[in-house]
DRENDO-1510 file (C-alpha; in Angstrom, 1 decimal, always signed):
<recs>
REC; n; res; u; v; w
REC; 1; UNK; +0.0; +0.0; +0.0 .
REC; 2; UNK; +2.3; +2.3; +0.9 .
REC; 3; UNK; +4.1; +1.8; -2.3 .
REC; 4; UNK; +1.1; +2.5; -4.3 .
REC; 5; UNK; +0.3; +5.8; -2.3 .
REC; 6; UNK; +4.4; +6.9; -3.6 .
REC; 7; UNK; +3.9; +6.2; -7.2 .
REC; 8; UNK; +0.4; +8.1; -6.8 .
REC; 9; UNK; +2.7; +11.0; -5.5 .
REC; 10; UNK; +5.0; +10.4; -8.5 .
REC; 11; UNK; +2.5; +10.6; -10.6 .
REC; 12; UNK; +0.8; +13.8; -9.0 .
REC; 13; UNK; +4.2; +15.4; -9.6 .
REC; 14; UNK; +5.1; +14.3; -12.9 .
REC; 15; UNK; +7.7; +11.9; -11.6 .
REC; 16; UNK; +5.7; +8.8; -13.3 .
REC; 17; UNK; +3.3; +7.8; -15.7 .
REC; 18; UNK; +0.3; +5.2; -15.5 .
REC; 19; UNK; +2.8; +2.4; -16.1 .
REC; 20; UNK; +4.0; +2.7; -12.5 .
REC; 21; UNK; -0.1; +2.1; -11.2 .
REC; 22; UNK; -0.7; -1.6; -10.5 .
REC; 23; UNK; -2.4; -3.5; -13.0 .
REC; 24; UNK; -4.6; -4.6; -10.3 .
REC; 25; UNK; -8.7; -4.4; -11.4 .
REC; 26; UNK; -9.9; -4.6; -8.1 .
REC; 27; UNK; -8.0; -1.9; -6.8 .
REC; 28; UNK; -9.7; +0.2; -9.9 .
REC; 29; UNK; -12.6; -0.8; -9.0 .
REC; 30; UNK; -11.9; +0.6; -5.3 .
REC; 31; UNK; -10.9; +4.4; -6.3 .
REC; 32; UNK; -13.7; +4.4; -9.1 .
REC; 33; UNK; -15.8; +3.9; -6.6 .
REC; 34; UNK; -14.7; +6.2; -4.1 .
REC; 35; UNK; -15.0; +8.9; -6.8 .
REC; 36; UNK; -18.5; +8.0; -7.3 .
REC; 37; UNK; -19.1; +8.5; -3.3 .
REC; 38; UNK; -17.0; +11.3; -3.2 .
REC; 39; UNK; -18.9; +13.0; -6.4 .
REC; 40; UNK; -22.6; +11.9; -4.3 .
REC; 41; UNK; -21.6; +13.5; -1.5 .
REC; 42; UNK; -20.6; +16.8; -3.5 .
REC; 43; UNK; -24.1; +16.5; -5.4 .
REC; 44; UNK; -25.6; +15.8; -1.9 .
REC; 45; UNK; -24.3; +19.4; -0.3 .
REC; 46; UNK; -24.4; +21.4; -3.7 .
REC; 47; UNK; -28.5; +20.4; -3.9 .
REC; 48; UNK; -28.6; +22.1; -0.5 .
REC; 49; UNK; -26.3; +25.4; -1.6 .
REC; 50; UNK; -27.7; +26.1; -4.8 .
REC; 51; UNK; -31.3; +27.3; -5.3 .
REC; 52; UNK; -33.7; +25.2; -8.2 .
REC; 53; UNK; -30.5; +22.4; -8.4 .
REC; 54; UNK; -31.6; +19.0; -8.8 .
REC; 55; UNK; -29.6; +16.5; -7.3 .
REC; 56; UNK; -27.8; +13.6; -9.3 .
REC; 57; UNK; -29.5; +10.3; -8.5 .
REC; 58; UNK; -25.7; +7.7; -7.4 .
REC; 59; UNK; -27.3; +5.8; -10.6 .
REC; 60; UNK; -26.2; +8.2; -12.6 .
REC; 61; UNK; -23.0; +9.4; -11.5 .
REC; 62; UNK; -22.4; +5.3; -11.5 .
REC; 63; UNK; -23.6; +5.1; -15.2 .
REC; 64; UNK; -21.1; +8.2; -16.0 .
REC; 65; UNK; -18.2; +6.7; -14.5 .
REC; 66; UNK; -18.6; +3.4; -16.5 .
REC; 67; UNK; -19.0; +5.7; -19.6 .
REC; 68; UNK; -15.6; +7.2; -18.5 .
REC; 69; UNK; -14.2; +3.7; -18.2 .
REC; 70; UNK; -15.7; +2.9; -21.9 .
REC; 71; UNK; -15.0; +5.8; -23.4 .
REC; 72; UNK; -11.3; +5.4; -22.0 .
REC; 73; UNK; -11.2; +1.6; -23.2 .
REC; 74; UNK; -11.9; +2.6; -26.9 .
REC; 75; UNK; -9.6; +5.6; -27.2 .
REC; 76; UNK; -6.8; +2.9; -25.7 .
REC; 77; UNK; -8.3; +0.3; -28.2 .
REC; 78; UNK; -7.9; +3.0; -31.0 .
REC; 79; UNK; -4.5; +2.7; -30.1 .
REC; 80; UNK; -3.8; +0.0; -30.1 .
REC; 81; UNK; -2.8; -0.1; -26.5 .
REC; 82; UNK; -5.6; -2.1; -24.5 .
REC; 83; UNK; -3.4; -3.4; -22.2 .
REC; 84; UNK; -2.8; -0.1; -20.8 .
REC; 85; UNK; -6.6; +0.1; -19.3 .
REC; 86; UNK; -6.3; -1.1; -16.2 .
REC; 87; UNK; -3.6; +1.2; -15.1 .
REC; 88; UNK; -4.4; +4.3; -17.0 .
REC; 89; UNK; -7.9; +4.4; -15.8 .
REC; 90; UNK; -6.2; +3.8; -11.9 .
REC; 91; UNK; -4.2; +6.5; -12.7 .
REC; 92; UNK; -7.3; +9.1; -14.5 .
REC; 93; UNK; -9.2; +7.7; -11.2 .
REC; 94; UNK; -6.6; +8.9; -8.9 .
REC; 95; UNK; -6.2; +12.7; -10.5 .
REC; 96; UNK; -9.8; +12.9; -10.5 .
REC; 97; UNK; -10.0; +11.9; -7.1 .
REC; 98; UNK; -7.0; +14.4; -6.1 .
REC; 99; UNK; -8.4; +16.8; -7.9 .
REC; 100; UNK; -11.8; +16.6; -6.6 .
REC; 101; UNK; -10.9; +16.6; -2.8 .
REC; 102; UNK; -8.9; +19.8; -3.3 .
REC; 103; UNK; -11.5; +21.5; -5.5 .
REC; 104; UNK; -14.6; +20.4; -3.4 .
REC; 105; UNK; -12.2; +22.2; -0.3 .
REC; 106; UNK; -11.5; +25.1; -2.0 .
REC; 107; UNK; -15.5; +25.4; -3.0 .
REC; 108; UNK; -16.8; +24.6; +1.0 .
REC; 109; UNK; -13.8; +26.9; +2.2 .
REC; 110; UNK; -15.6; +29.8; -0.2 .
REC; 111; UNK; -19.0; +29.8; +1.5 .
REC; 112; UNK; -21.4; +31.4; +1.6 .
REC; 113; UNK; -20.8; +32.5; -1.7 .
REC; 114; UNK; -22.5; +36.3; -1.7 .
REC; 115; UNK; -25.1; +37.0; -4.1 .
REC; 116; UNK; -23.3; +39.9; -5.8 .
REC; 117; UNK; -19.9; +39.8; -6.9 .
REC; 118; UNK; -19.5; +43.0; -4.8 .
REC; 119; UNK; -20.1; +41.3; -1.7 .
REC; 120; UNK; -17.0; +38.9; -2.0 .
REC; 121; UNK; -14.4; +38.9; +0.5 .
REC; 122; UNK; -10.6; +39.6; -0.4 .
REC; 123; UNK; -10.4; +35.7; +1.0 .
REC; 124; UNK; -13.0; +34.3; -1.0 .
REC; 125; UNK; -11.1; +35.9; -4.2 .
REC; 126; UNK; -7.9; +34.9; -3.5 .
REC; 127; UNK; -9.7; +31.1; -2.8 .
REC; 128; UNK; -11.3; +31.8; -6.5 .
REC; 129; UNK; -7.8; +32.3; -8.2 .
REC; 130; UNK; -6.3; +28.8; -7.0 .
REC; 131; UNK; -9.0; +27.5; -8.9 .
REC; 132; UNK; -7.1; +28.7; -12.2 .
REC; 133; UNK; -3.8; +26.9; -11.0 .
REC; 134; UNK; -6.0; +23.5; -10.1 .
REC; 135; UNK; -7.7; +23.6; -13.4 .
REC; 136; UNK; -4.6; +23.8; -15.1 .
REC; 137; UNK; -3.3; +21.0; -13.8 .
REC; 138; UNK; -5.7; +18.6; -13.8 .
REC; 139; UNK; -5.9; +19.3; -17.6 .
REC; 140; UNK; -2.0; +18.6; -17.4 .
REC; 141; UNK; -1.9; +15.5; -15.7 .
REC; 142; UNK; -4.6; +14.2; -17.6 .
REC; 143; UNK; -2.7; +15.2; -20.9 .
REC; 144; UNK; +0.7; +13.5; -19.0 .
REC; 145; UNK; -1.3; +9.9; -18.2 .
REC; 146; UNK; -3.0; +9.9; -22.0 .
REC; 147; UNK; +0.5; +10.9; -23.8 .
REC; 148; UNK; +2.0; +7.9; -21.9 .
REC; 149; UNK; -0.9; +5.5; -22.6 .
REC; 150; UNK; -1.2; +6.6; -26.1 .
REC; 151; UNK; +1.9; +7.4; -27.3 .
REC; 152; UNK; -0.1; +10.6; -28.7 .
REC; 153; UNK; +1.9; +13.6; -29.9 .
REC; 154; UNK; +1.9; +16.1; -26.6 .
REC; 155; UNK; -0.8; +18.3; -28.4 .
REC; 156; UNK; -3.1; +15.6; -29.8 .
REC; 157; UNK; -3.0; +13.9; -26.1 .
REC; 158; UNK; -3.7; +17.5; -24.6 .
REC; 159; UNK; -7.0; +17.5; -27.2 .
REC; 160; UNK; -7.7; +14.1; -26.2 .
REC; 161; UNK; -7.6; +15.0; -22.7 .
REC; 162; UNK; -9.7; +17.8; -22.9 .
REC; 163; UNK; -12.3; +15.8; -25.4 .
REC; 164; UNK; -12.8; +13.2; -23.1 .
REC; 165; UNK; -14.9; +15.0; -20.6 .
REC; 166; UNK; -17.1; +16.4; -22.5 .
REC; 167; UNK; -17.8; +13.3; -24.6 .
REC; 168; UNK; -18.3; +11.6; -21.3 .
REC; 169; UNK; -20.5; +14.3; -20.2 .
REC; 170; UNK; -22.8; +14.6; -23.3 .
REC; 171; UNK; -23.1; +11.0; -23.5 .
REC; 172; UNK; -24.2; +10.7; -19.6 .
REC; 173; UNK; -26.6; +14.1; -20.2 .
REC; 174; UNK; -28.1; +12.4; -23.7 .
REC; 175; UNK; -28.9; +8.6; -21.9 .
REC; 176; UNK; -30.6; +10.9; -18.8 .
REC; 177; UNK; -32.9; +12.8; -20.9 .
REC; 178; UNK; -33.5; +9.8; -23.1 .
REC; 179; UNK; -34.4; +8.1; -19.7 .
REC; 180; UNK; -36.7; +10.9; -17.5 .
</recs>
């Protein structure tokens, strides 16, 4: 375990790629499902935050994170580098669930959130600008894990990495309505 936890901090720092995850499915199974938790709990509190938001039934946020999985197994079977799955996705599971934690902080350290942009604090705006920094390297280590899976060209992998979510997201939003 504890070597697991330093390649996740290799990774996190660029130090390693998702060849230096376990190929281990049950342990892929483990943080995909503490994403899903983590993401129901988020859903959970937001519902209560934001006025007219409907919550996320766990169904769905269980049906997105196999469509992530899918979506990941075809670009890897594309190619031609299926036998990267397990560990890639470990590895995509493991950013997202970083950079969830730290951005769901970073969001609950920033309420209440005012209702004019006047009535922000020089706290909550300072909080609002690491936001930036996080996004940014999410979208990097995404783009670091899919070069080394692929074998993409750096700017290809960084358009793969930020296509992926939204494919993901459009599919999960198109089976929802097609399901209400």
């Amino acid at each position: 375990m504890l070597g697991f936890l330093r390649n996740c901090g290799r990774l996190l720092a660029f130090r390693a790629g998702g060849e230096a995850m376990p190929h281990a499915p049950l342990l892929l199974g483990a943080v995909v499902a503490a994403n899903v938790l983590l993401e129901d709990r988020f859903e959970a509190a937001l519902v209560g935050l934001i006025p007219d938001r409907p919550a996320m039934p766990l169904f769905w946020l269980v049906v997105h994170a196999l469509i992530e999985l899918g979506v990941l197994a075809l670009l890897l079977r594309g190619a031609n580098k299926s036998a990267r799955f397990v560990q890639t996705a470990i590895a995509l599971a493991v950013a997202s669930l970083v950079f969830s934690l730290v951005a769901g902080s970073l969001f609950f350290a920033l309420l209440p959130l005012p209702q004019k942009p006047e009535g922000m604090t020089a706290a909550q705006a300072m909080l609002m600008l690491l936001t930036l920094p996080l996004l940014l390297w999410f979208a990097a280590i995404r783009t670091w894990i899919l070069h080394g899976a692929t074998e993409y060209r750096w700017r290809i992998a960084l358009l793969v990495a930020l296509a992926l979510p939204i494919a993901e997201g459009t599919i999960t939003v198109t089976l929802m309505r097609m399901f209400e």
